[in-house]
BAKE-420891 format. One line per field, with one value per atom (N, C-alpha, C): residue in one letter; atom name; x, y, z. Coordinates in Angstrom, 2 decimals, decimal comma. Example, Ala and Ser with C-alpha at 12.3 -4.5 7.8 and 13.67 -1.06 7.14 Angstrom:
REM residues 2
residuo c(A / A / A / S / S / S)
atomo c(N / CA / C / N / CA / C)
xx c(13,19 / 12,30 / 13,20 / 12,85 / 13,67 / 12,90)
yy c(-5,69 / -4,50 / -3,30 / -2,25 / -1,06 / 0,03)
zz c(7,80 / 7,80 / 7,80 / 7,08 / 7,14 / 7,87)
***
This chain:
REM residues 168
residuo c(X / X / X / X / X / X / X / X / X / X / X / X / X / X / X / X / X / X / X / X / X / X / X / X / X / X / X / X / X / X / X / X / X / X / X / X / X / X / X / X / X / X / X / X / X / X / X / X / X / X / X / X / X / X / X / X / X / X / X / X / X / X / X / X / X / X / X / X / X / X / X / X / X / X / X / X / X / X / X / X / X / X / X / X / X / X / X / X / X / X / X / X / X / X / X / X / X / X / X / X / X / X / X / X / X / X / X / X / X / X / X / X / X / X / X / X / X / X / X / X / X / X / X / X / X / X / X / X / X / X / X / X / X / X / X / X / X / X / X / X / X / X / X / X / X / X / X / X / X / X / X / X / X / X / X / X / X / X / X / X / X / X / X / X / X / X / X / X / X / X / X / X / X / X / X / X / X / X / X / X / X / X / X / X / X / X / X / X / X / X / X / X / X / X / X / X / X / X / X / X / X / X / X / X / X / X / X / X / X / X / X / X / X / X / X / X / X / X / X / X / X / X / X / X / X / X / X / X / X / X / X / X / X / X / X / X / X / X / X / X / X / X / X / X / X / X / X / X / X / X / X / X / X / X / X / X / X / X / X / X / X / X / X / X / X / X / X / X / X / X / X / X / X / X / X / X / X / X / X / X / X / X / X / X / X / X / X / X / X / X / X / X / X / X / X / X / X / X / X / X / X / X / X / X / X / X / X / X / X / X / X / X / X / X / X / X / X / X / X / X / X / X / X / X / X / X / X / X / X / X / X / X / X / X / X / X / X / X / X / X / X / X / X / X / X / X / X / X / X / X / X / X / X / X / X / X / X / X / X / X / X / X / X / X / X / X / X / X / X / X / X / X / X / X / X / X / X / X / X / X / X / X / X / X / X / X / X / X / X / X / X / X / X / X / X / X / X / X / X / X / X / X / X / X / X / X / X / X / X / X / X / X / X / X / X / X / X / X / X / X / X / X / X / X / X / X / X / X / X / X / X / X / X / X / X / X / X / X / X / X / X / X / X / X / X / X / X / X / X / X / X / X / X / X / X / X / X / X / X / X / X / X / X / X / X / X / X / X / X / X / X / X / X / X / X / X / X / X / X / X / X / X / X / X / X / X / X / X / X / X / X / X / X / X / X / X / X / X / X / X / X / X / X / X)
atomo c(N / CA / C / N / CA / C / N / CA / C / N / CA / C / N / CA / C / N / CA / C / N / CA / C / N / CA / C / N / CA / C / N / CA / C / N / CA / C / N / CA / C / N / CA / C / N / CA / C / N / CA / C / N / CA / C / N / CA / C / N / CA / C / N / CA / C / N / CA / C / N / CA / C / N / CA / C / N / CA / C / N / CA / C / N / CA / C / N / CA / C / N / CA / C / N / CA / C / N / CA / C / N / CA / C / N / CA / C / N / CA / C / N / CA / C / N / CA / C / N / CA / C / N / CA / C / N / CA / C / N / CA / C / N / CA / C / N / CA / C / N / CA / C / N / CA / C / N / CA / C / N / CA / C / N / CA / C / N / CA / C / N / CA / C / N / CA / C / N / CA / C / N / CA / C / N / CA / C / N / CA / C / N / CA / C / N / CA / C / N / CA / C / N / CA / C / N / CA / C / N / CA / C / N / CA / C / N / CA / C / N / CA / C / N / CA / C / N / CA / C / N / CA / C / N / CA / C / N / CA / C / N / CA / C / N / CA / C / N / CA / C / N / CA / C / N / CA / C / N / CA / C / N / CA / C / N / CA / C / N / CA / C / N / CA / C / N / CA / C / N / CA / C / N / CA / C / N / CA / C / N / CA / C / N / CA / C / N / CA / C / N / CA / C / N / CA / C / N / CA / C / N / CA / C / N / CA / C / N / CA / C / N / CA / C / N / CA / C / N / CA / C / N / CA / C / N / CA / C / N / CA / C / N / CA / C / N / CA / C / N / CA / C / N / CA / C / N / CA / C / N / CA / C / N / CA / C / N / CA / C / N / CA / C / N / CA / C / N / CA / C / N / CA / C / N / CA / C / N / CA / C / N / CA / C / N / CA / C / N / CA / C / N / CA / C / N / CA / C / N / CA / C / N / CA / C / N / CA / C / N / CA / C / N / CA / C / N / CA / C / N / CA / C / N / CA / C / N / CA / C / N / CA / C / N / CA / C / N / CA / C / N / CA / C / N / CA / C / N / CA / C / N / CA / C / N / CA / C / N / CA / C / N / CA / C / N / CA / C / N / CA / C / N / CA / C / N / CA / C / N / CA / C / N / CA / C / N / CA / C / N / CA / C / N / CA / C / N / CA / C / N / CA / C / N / CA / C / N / CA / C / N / CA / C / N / CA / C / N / CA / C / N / CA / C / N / CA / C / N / CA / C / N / CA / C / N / CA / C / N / CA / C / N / CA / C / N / CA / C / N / CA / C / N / CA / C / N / CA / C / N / CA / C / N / CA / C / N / CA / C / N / CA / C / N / CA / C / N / CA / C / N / CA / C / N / CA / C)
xx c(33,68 / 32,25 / 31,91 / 32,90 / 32,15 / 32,84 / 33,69 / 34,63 / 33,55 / 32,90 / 31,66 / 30,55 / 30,34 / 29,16 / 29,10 / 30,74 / 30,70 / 31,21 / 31,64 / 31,96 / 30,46 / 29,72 / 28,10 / 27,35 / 27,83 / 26,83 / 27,45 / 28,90 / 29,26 / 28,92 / 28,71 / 28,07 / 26,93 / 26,06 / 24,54 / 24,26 / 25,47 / 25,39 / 26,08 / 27,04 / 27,07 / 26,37 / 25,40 / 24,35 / 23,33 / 23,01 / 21,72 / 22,44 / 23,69 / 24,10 / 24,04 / 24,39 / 23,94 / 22,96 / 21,95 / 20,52 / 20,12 / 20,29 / 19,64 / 20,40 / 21,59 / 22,31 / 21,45 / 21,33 / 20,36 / 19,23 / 18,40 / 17,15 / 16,95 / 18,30 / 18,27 / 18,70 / 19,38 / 20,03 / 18,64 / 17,74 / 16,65 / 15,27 / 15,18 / 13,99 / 13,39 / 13,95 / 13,50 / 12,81 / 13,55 / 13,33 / 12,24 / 11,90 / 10,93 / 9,48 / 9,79 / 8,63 / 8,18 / 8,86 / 9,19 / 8,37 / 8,70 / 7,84 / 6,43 / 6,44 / 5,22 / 4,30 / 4,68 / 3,90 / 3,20 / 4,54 / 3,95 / 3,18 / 3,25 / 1,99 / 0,82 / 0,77 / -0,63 / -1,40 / -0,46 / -0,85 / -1,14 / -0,39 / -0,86 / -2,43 / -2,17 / -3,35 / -4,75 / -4,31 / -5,59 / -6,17 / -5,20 / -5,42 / -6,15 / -5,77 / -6,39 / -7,82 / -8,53 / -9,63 / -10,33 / -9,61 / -10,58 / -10,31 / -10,22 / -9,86 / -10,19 / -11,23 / -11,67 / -11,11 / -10,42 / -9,68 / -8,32 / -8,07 / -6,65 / -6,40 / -6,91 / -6,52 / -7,32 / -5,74 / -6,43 / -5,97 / -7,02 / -7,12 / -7,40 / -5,94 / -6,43 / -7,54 / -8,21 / -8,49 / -8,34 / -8,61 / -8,70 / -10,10 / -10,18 / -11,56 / -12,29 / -13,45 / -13,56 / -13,25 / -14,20 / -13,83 / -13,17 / -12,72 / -11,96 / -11,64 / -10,12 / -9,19 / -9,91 / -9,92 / -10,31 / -9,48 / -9,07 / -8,52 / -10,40 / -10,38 / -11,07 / -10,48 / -11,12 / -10,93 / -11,63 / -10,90 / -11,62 / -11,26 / -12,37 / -11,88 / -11,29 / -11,25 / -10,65 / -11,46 / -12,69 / -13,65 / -13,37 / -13,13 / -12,78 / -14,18 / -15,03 / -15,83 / -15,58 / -16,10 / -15,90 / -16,20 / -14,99 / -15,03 / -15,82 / -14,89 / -15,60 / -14,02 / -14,74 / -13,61 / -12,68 / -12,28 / -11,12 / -10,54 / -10,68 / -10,75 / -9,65 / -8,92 / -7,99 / -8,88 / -8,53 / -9,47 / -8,15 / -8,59 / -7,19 / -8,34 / -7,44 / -8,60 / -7,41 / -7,08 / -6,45 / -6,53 / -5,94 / -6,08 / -5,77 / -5,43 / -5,16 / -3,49 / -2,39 / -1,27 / -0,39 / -1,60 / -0,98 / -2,09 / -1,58 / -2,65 / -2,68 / -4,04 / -4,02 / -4,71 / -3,86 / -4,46 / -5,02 / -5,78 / -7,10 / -7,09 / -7,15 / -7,66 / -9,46 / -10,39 / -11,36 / -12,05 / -12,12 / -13,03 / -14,02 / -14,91 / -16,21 / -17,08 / -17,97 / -18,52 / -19,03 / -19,75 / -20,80 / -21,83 / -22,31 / -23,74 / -23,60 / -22,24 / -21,77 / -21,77 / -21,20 / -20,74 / -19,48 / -18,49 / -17,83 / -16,83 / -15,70 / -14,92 / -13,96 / -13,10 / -12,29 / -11,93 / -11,03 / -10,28 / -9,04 / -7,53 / -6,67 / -6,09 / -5,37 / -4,59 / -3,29 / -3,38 / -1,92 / -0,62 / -1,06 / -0,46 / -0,83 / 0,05 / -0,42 / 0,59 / 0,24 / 1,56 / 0,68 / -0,31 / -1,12 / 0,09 / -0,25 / -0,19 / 0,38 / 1,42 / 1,18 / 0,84 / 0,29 / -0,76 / -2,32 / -2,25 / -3,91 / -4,24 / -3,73 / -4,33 / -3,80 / -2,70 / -2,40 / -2,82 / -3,91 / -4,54 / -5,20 / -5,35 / -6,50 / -6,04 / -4,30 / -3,22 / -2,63 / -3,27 / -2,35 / -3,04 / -2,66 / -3,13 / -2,93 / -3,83 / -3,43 / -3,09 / -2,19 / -1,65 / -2,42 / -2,97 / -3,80 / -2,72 / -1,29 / -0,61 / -0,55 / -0,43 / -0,49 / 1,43 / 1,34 / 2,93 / 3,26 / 2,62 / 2,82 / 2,98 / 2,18 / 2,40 / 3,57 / 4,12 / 5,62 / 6,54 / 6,83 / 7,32 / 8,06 / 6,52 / 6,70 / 6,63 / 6,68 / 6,51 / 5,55 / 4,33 / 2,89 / 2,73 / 2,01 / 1,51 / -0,03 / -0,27 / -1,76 / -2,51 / -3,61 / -4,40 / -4,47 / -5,05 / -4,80 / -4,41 / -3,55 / -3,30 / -4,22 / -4,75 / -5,26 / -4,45 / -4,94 / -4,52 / -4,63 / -5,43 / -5,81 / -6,33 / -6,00 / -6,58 / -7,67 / -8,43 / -10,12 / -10,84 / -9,57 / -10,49 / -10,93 / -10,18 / -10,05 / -11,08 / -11,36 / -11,75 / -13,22 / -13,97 / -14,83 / -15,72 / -15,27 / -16,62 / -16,76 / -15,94 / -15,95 / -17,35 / -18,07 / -19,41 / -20,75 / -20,25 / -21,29 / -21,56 / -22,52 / -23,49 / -23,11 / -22,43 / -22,81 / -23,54 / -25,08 / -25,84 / -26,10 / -25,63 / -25,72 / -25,23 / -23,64 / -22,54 / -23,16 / -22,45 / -23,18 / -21,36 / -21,58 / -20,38 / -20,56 / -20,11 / -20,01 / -18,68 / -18,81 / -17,92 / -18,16 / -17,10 / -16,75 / -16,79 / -16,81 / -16,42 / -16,89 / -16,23 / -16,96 / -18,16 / -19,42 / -20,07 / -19,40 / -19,01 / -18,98 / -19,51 / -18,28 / -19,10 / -19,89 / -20,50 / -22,32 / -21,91)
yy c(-19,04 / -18,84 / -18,26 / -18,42 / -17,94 / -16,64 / -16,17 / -14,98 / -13,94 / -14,30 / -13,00 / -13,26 / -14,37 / -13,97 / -13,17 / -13,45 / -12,84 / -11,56 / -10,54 / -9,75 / -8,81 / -9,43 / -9,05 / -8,91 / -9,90 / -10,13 / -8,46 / -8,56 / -7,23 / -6,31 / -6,12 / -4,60 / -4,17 / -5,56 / -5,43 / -4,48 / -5,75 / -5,25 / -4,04 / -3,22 / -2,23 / -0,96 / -1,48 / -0,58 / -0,52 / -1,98 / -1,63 / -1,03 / -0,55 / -0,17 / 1,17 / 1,44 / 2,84 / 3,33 / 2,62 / 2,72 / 3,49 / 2,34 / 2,20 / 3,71 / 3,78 / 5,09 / 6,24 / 6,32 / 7,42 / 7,59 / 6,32 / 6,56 / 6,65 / 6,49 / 6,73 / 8,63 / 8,82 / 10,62 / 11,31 / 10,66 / 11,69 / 11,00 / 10,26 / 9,63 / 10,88 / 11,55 / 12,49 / 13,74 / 13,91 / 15,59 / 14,87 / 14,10 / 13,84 / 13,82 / 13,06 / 12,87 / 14,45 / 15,32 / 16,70 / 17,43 / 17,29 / 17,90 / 17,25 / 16,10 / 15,46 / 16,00 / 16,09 / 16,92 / 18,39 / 19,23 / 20,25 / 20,12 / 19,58 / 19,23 / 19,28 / 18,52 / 17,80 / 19,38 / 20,14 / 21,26 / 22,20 / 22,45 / 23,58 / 23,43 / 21,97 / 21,04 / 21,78 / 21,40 / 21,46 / 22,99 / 24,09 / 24,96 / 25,60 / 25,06 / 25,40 / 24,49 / 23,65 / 23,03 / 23,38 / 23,58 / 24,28 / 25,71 / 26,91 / 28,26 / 28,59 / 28,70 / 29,32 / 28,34 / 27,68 / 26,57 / 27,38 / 27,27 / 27,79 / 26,68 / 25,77 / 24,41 / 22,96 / 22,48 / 20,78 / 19,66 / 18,43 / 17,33 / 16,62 / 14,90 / 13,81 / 13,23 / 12,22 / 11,10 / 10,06 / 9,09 / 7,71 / 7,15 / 7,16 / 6,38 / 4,73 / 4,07 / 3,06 / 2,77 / 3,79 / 3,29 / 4,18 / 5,52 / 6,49 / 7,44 / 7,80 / 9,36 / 10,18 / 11,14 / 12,61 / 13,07 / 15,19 / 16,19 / 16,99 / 17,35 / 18,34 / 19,40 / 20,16 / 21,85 / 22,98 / 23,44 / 24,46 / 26,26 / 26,75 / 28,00 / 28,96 / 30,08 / 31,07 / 31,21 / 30,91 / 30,48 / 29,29 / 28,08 / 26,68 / 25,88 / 26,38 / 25,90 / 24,71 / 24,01 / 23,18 / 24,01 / 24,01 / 24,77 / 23,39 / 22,45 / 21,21 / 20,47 / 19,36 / 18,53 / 18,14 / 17,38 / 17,30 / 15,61 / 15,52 / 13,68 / 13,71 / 12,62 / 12,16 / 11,16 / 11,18 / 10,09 / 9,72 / 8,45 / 7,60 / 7,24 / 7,36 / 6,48 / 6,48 / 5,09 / 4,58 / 5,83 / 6,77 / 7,13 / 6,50 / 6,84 / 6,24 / 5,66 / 6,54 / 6,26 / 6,15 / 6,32 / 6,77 / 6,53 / 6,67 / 6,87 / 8,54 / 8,58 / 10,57 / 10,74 / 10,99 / 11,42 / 12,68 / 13,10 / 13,98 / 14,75 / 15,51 / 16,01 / 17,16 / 16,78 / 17,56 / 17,79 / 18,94 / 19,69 / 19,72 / 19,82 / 19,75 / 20,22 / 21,56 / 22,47 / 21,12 / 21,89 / 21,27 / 21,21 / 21,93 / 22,10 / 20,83 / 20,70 / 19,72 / 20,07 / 21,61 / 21,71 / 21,75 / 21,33 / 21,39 / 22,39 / 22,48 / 24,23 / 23,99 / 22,75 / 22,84 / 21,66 / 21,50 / 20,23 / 20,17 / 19,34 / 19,83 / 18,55 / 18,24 / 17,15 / 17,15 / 16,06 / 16,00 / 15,61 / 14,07 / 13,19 / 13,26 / 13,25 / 12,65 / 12,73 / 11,38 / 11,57 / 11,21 / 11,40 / 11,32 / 12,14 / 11,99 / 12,07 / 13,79 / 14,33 / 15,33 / 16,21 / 16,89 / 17,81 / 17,18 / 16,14 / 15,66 / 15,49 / 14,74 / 14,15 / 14,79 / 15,42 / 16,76 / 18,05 / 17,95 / 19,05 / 19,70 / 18,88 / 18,92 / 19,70 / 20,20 / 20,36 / 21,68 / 22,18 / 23,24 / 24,63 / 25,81 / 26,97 / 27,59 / 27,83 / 28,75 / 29,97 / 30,59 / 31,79 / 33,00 / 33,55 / 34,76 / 35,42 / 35,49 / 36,33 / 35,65 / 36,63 / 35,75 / 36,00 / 35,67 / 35,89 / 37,27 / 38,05 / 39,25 / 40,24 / 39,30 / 39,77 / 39,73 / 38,62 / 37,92 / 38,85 / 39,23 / 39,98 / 41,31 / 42,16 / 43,49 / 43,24 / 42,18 / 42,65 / 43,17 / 43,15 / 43,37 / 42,25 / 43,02 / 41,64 / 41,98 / 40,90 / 40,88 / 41,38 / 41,82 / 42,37 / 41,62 / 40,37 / 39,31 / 37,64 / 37,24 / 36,13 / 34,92 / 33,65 / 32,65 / 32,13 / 31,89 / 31,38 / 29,76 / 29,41 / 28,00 / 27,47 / 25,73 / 25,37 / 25,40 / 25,57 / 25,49 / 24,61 / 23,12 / 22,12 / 21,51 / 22,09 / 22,10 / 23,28 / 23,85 / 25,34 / 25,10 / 24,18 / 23,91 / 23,28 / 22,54 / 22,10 / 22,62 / 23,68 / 24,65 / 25,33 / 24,73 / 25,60 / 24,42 / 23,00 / 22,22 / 21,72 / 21,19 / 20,42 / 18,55 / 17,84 / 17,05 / 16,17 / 15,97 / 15,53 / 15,81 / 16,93 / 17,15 / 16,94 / 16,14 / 15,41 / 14,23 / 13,74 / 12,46 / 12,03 / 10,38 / 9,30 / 8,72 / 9,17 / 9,20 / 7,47 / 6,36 / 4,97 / 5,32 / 5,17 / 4,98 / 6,36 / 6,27 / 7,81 / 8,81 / 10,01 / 11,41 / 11,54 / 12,76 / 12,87 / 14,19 / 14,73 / 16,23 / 17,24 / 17,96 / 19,19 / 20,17 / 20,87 / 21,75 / 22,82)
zz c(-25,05 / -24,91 / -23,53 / -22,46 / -21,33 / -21,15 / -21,75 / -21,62 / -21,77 / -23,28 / -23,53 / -22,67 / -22,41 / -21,07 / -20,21 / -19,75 / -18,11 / -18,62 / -19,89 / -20,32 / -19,68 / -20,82 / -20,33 / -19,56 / -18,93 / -17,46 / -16,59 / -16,57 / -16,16 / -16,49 / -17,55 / -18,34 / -17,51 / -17,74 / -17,35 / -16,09 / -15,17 / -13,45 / -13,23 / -14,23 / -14,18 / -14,56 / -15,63 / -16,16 / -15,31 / -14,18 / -13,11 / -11,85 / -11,78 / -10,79 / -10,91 / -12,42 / -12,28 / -12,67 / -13,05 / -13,12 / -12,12 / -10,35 / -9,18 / -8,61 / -8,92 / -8,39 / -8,58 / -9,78 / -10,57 / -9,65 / -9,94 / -9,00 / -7,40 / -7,37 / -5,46 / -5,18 / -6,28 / -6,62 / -6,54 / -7,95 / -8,60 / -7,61 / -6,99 / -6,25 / -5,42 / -4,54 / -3,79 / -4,53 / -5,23 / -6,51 / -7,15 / -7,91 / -8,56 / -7,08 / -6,19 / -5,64 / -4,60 / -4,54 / -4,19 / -5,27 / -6,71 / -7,92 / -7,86 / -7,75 / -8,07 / -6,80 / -5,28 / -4,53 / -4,55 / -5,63 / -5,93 / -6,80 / -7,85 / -8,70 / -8,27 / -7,33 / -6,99 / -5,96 / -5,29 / -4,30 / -5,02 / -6,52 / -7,25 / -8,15 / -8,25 / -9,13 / -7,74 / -6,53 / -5,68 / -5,57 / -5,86 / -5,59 / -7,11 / -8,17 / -9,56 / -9,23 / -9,18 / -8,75 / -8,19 / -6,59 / -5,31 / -5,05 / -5,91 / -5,45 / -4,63 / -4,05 / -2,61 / -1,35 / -1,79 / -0,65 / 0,02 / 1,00 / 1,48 / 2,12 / 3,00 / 3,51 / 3,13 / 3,35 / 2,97 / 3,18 / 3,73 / 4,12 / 3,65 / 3,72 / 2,79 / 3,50 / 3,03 / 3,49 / 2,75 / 3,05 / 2,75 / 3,23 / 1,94 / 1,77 / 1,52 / 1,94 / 1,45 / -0,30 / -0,94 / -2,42 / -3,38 / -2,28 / -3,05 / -1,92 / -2,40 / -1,29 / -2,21 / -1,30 / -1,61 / -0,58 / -1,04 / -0,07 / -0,08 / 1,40 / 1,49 / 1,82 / 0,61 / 1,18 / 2,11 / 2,61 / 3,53 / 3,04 / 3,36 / 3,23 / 4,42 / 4,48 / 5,54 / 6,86 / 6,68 / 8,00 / 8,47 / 7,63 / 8,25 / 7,36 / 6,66 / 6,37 / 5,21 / 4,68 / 3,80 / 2,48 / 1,96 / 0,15 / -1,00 / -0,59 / -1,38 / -1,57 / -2,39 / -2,42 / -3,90 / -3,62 / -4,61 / -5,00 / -5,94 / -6,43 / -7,44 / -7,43 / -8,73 / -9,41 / -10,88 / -11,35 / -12,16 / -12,70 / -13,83 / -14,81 / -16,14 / -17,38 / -17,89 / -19,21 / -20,13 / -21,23 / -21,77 / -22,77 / -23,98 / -25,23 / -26,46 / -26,23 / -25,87 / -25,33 / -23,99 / -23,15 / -22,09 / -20,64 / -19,49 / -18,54 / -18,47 / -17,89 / -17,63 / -16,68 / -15,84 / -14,66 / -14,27 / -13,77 / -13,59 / -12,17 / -12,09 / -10,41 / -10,65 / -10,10 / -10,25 / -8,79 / -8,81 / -7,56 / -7,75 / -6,42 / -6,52 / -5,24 / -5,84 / -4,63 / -3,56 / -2,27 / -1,88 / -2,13 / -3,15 / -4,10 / -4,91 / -5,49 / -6,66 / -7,88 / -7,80 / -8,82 / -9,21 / -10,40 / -10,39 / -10,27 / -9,64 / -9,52 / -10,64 / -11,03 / -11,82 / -11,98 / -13,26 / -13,30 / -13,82 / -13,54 / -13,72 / -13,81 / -15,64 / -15,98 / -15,46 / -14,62 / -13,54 / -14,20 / -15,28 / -16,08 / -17,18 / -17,95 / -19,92 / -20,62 / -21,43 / -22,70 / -23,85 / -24,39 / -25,34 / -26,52 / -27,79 / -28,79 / -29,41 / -29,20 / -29,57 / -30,89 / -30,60 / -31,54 / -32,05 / -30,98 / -30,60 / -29,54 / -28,88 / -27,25 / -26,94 / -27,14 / -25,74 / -26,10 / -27,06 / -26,91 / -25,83 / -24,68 / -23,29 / -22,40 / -23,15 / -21,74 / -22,44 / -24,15 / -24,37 / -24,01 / -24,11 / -23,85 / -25,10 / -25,80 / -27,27 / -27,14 / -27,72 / -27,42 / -28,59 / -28,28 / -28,96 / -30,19 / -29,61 / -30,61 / -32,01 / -32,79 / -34,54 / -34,65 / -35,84 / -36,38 / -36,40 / -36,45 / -37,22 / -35,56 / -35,09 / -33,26 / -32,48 / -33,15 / -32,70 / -33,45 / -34,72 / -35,22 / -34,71 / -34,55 / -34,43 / -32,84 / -32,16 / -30,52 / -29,79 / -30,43 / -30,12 / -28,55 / -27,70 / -26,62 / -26,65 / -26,61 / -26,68 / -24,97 / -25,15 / -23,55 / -22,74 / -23,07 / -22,59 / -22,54 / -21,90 / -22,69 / -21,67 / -22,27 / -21,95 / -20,44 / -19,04 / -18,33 / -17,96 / -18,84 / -18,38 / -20,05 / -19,79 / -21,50 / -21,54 / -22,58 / -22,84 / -22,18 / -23,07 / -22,90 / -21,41 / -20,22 / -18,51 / -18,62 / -18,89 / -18,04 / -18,39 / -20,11 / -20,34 / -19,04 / -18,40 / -16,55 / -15,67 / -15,87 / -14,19 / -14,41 / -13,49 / -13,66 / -13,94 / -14,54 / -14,37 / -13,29 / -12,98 / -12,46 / -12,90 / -11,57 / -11,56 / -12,59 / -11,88 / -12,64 / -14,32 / -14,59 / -15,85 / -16,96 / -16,34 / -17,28 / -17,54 / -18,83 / -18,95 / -19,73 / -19,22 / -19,48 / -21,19 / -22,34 / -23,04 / -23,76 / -24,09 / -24,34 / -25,43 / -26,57 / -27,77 / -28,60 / -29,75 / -30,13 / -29,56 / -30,23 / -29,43 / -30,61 / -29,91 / -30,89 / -31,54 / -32,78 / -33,32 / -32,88 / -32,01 / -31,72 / -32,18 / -31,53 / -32,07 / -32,85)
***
């Protein structure tokens, strides 16, 4: 009886050994990607930004952006919400007028061919495009469903709990 214990117990401590190996190898590269993320995220948000500063805030960090004068472009917020499967993390800019410049899903593992609809880019070409090698004039640079706030107003969004209503 104790032969297979300690059989196990070894396995284990060899499986968290090379668990911890792994994550001491891939720890740097991941947190290296995840920085670029977040710099390309700021620069899709705040376009007229070329520089930027964290802070730390009482009830929330923000980066401010500046433009090529030094002036304030506007700022830049992460938000978190529970999705259906997943957390999804958010980055959204925001003029000094307050309007919004952009918003850009950092995180998500929602559902595919539903909840990650927020994150796809539809491609214009049909089958028949793919075929014969046709490229279309232009192709989509950004998903809809992101590109849909660039241009609101603040005040004009409204916080919507429990279903969606059907779009117009």
């Amino acid at each position: 009886m104790l032969k297979p214990a300690l059989i196990l117990t070894l396995i284990c401590a060899l499986a968290a050994a090379a668990l911890g190996f792994a994550f001491i190898l891939t720890g740097p590269r991941i947190e290296e990607q995840r920085e670029a993320r977040e710099s390309e995220a700021l620069g899709t948000v705040l376009p007229e930004a070329v520089e930027f500063s964290f802070t730390t805030g009482d009830r929330v960090d923000y980066y401010t952006g500046r433009d090529r004068d030094g002036e304030v472009a506007g700022w830049a917020l992460e938000g978190r919400a529970r999705g259906y499967s997943s957390l999804i993390r958010v980055m959204v800019g925001v003029d000094p007028e307050g309007v919004i410049t952009g918003i850009k899903i950092l995180e998500q593992a929602e559902t595919p061919g539903l909840g990650d609809q927020a994150v796809k880019v539809p491609s214009p070409r049909s089958f028949w495009d793919l075929l014969l090698g046709r490229r279309p004039e232009e192709e989509p640079a950004r998903p809809p469903f992101q590109e849909q706030f660039a241009g609101k107003a603040l005040e004009d969004l409204e916080v919507v709990v429990g279903p969606m209503p059907a779009p117009p």
